[in-house]
N, C-alpha and C positions, 0 to 999 in steps of 0.2 A: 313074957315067954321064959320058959323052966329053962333048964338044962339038956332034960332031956329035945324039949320039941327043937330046941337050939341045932342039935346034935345033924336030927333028922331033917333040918329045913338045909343044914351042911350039905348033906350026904343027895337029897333034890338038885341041891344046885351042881353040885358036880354032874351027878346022873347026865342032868340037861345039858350041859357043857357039852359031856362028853358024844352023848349024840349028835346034838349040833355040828360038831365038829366030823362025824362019820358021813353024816346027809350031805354036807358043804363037799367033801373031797369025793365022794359017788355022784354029785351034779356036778361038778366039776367039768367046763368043756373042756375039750379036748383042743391045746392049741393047732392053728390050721400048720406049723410047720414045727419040725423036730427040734429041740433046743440046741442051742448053738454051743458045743461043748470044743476042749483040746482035741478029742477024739473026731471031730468034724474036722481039725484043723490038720490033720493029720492025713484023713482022705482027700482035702480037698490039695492038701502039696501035692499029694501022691498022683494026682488026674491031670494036673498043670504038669507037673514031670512027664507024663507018659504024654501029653497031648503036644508040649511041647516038642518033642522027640519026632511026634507022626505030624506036626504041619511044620518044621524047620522054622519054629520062633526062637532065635539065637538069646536074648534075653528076654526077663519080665522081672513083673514085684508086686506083692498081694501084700493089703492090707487091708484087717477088720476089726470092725471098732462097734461095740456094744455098749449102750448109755453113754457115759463119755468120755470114755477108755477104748484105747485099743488096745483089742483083744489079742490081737495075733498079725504079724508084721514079718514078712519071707521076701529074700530074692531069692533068682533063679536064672539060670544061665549067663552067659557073656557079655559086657557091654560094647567090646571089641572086636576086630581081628587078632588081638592079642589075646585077648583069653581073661581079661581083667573081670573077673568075677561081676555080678549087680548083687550091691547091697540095699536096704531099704533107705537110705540116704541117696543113691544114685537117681541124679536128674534126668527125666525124660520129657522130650514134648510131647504132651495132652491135648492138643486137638481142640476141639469145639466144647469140652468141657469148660472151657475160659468164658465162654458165654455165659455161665451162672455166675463168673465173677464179675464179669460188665454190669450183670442182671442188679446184683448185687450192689456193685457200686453207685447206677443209679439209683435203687432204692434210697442207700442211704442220703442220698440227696436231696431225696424227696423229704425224709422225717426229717432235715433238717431245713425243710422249706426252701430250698434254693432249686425244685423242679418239678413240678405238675405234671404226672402221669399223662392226662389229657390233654396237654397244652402241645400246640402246630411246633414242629422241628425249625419251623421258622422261627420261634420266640427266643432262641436258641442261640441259633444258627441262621441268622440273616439271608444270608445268600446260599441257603441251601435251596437246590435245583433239582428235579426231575425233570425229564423231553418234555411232559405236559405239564406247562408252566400255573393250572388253575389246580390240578393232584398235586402238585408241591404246596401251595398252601393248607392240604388237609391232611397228610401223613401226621402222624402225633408219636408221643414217644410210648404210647400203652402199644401200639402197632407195631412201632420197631419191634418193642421186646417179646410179643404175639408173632412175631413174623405173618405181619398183615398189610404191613404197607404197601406190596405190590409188586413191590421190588423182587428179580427174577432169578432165581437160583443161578444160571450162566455167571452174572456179572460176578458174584460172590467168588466163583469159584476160580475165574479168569484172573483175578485180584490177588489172588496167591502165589501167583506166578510174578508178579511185582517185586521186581529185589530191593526197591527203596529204601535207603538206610537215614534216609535225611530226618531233620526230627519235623519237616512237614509232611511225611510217608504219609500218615492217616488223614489228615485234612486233604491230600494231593487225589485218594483215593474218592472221596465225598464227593469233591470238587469235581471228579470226572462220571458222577451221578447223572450229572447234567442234559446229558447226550442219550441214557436208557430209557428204555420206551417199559411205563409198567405191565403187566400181563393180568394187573385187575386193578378195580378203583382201590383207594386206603380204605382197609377194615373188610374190604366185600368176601375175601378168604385166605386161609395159611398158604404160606411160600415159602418154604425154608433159603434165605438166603444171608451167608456172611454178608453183604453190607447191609444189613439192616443193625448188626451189630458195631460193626466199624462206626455206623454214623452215629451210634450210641456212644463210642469210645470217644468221638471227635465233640459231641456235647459236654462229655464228662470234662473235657480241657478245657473246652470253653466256659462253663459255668464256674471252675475252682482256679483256674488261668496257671495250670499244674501240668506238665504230660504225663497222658496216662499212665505210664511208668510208674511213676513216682507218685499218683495217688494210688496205685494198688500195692506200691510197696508199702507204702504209711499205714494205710487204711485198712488192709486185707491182711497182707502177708507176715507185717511187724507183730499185730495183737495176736493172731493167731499160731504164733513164732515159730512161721514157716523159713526153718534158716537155707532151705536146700531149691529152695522155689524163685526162680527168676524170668526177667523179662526182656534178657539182653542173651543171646547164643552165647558170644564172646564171653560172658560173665559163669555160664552155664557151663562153658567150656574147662573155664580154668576150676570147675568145681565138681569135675569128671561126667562131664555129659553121656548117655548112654549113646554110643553112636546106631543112625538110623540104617536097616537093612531092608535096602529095594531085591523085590520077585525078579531076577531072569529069565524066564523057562524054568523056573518054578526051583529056583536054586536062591539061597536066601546070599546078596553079596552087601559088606559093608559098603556105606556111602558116605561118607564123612565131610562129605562137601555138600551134602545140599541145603539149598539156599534158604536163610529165614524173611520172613515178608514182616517187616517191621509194620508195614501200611495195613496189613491184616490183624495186628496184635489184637483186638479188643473181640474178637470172632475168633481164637483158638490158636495162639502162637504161644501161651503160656507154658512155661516150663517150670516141672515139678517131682520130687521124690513121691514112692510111699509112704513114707511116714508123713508127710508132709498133708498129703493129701487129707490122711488120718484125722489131723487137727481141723481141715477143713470141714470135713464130714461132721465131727464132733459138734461143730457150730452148727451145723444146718439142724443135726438132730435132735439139739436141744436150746432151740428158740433165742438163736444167734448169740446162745454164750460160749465161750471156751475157756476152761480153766480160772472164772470168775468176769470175766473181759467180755463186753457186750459190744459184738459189730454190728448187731440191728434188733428192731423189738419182734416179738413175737409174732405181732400182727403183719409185722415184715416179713418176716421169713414166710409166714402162710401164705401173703399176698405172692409169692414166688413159686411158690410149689402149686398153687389153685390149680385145676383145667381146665384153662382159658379156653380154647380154640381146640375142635377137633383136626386132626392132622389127614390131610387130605388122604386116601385109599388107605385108615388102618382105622382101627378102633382104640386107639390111643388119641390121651393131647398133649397137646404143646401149653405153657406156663407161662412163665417170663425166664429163657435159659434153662429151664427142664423140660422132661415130659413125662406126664403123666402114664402110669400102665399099668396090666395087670398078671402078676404071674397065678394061673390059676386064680382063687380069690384073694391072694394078697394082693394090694396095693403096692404101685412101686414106682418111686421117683425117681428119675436118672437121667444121664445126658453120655454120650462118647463120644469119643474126639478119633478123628481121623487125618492126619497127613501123611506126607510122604515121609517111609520111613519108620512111623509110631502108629498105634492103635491102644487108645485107652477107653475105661469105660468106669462109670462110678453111680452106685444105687443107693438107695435109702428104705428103708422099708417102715416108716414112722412107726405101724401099729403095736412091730414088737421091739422099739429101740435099734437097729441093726443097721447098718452100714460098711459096704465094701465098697473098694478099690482095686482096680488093676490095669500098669501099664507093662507095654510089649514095646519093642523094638522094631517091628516088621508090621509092613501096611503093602496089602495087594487088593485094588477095587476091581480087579478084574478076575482073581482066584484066588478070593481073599474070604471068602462069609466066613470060613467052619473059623478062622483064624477072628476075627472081628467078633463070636457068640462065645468063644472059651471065656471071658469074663460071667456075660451071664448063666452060663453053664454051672460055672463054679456057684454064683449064687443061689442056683436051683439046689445044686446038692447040698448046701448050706440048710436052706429054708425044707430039705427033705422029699423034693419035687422031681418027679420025673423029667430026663433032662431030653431035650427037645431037637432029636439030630438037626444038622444044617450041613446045606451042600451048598455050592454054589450055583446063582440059579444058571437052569439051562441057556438063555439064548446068550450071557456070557460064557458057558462054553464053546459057544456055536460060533460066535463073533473069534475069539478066540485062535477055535480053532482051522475056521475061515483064512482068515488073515494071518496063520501061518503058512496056509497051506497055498496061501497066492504066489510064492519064491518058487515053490515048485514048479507052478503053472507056468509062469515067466520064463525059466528055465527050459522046459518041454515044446513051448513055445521058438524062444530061438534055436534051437536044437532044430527042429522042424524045418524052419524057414531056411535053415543053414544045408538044411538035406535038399530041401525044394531049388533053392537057387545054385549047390553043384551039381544038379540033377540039370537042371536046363543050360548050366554052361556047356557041359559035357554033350550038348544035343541027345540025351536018353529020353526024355519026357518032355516033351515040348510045351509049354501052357497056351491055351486057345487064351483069343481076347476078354471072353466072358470069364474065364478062369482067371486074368488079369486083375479086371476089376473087383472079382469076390474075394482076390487075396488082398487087396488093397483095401476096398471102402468096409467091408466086415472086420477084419481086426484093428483096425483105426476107430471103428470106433468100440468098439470091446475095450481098445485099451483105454479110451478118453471115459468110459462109465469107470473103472477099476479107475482111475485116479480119481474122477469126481468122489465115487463112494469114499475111498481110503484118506481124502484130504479134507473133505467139505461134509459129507456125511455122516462119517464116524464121530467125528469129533462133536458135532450137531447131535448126536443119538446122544450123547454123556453130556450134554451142557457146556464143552468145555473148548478154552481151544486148542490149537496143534503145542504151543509149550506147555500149555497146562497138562494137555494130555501126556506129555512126555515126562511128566516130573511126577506125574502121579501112578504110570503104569511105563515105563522105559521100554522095555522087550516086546511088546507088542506094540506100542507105538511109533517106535522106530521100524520096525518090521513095516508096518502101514505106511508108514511118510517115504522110505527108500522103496519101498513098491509102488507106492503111490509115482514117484516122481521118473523111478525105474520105465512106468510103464507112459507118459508122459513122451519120455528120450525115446524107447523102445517104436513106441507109434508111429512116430515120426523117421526115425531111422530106418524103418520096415519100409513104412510109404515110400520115403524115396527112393530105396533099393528097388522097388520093382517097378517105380514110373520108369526106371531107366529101362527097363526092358520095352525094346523095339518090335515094330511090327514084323521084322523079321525072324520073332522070336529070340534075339541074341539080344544076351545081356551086356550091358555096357558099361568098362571098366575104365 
């Protein structure tokens, strides 16, 4: 070949380059969501500002993390009554997001052969009990982490109300398994209930003969140098915890007292910063490394994120500790945590690298939604998605606003009676016999249904019971138990008022 064809077989290959290169970026799809730039970071402080503002969330803290880095890391508002700022260091309780670290630590248990996905809770856990003593041989621990064992959301939730400090809290709570009756055979369908993770925490001790504590401080939170993340209040405490804000009548009040359930830790008593969280995330979205440090294989981490089991009435699944979803057609792994006090929530978006984080300080299950979706909100405007109002649903407003309006009733009610009975002292309005009996046997029992409902059926409608119901909605639950009990006294104090009325019509004093 001359010089010259040399030249021109050059100037070919450029040419071809150069097109290739035109054709590649005009077929180019179109990613399904906006790239995640500072200018994202930007809007999305700016929506948490104002939304904070219109639903009275006294603190929060965002963080996101792209490949595995994070990208951008904010507090925001108060962790106090004092006014003490939240930084991205500030600890908060998380909620039921700790179930991806129970998830988690069983995995690794398994790659390192000391636990068999498949293998009976009994292999385990000897004298682990359900009410039906031949279902206790066949719950497994794929189940637990499916929430398929049977096990009934109530008990979970009942269980958090347990102040157990002792370090048998979690076996104490297993152990009183014994007595629940399941609401399906093991594997027949999803249940979401905290003890199915509990009894996951109470294996996890028994196979490393470690409390849980202390293998997820090792295990988890050391490699991935979660320095702000604990599993003790009192430890959290002294490392400026954000203090939790309980709903009054819709006024946000610190609660600095309320109670941590040691016995629940392995189902969502963990506590953690944003940035903290940051590092977590990091791991999940890049096949359990962070920063070089390997907390589980690849095939692990997928076996986690899978969608095991659809979740009964949505079109989501449940994983091992996640669920699976879909914003529009991106895919979206994620889990929230809710107690009293906190609401957090944490996503993954594998397809395009992306992961956020966000906790709050204020948790309301009863005029709480739009409060509970500002996490996913934010990741909409992120991913460039139209964001999807939320209200709370109606028949909690209805409940609601029911059960505030029974004080009144109550009220109008002895008002009433108080007119009726100085009306017939005075002999002005005499009541006939039959008028006797309809003032007596009719609101006796009016008042004995308004306490049935407020005491025994309310708390049955939520799963939960009368102190659970109290520690996770105060103002209305108190509302309900002192009407409840109100109308209880009330019934009876009526009644007898007017058996004392004589056939003479005169009342007797």
């Amino acid at each position: 070949m001359n010089q010259y064809e040399a030249a021109w077989l050059r100037k070919i290959i450029f040419v071809t380059m150069a097109l290739l290169a035109v054709v590649s970026s005009v077929a180019k799809v179109t990613p399904a969501f906006a790239q995640v730039t500072p200018a994202n970071f930007d809007e999305a402080d700016a929506f948490i500002t104002a939304k904070m503002e219109e639903l009275g969330i006294p603190g929060a803290a965002l963080v996101i993390v792209e490949g595995d880095q994070i990208v951008h890391l904010k507090g925001f508002g108060v962790t106090d009554a004092d006014g003490r700022p939240v930084t991205p260091q500030t600890p908060f309780f998380t909620g039921s997001t700790g179930k991806s670290f129970t998830a988690l630590a069983i995995m690794q248990l398994v790659e390192a052969g000391k636990v068999d996905l498949d293998a009976p809770v009994q292999t385990y856990l000897p004298w682990f009990r359900v009410a039906d003593v031949e279902s206790s041989k066949l719950i497994t621990i794929r189940q637990l982490l499916n929430q398929t064992s049977g096990l009934p959301v109530s008990i979970g939730r009942e269980q958090l109300a347990n102040t157990d400090l002792s370090d048998s809290a979690i076996e104490n709570n297993v152990r009183a398994l014994a007595e629940i009756e399941l609401i399906a055979l093991p594997g027949e369908r999803y249940e979401y209930s905290n003890a199915n993770y509990v009894t996951l925490g109470m294996i996890i001790q028994a196979v490393t003969g470690q409390s849980y504590e202390i293998y997820i401080r090792e295990q988890i939170f050391e490699p991935l140098e979660m320095q702000n993340s604990f599993t003790s209040k009192t430890d959290a405490q002294q490392h400026g915890l954000a203090i939790g804000y309980q709903k009054w009548f819709g006024i946000p009040i610190a609660s600095p007292n309320l109670p941590f359930s040691r016995s629940s830790l392995p189902a969502g008593q963990l506590i953690m910063s944003a940035e903290d969280f940051g590092h977590y995330l990091i791991a999940q979205l890049n096949d359990g490394n962070y920063q070089g440090v390997s907390i589980l294989s690849p095939a692990g981490i997928a076996a986690l994120h899978n969608p095991d089991v659809p979740m009964t009435g949505s079109t989501d699944y449940y994983g091992m500790g996640w669920e699976v979803q879909h914003f529009q057609d991106v895919e979206v792994v994620r889990h929230n945590g809710e107690v009293p006090g906190y609401t957090t929530d944490m996503f993954l978006v594998p397809e395009e690298d992306v992961a956020i984080a966000m906790v709050m300080n204020t948790y309301s299950p009863m005029l709480g939604i739009r409060v509970a979706r500002l996490p996913s909100s934010v990741l909409r405007k992120l991913l460039g998605q139209e964001i999807i109002p939320g209200n709370e649903f109606l028949y909690m407003r209805i409940v609601y606003a029911l059960v505030m309006l029974i004080p009144i009733l109550h009220m109008i009610a002895v008002l009433t009676t108080t007119r009726h009975i100085r009306s017939w002292r005075k002999g002005t309005q005499l009541p006939m016999r039959g008028q006797i009996a309809r003032y007596i046997a009719l609101p006796l029992v009016w008042n004995a249904v308004i306490a049935y409902v407020l005491l025994v059926t309310l708390p049955s409608t939520f799963g939960v019971n009368i102190p659970t119901m109290i520690l996770f909605q105060p103002d209305v639950s108190w509302v309900a138990v002192i009407s409840g009990i109100f109308a209880i006294v009330w019934g009876l104090l009526r009644t007898s008022l007017f058996m004392r009325i004589q056939p003479d019509n005169k009342l007797q004093f």
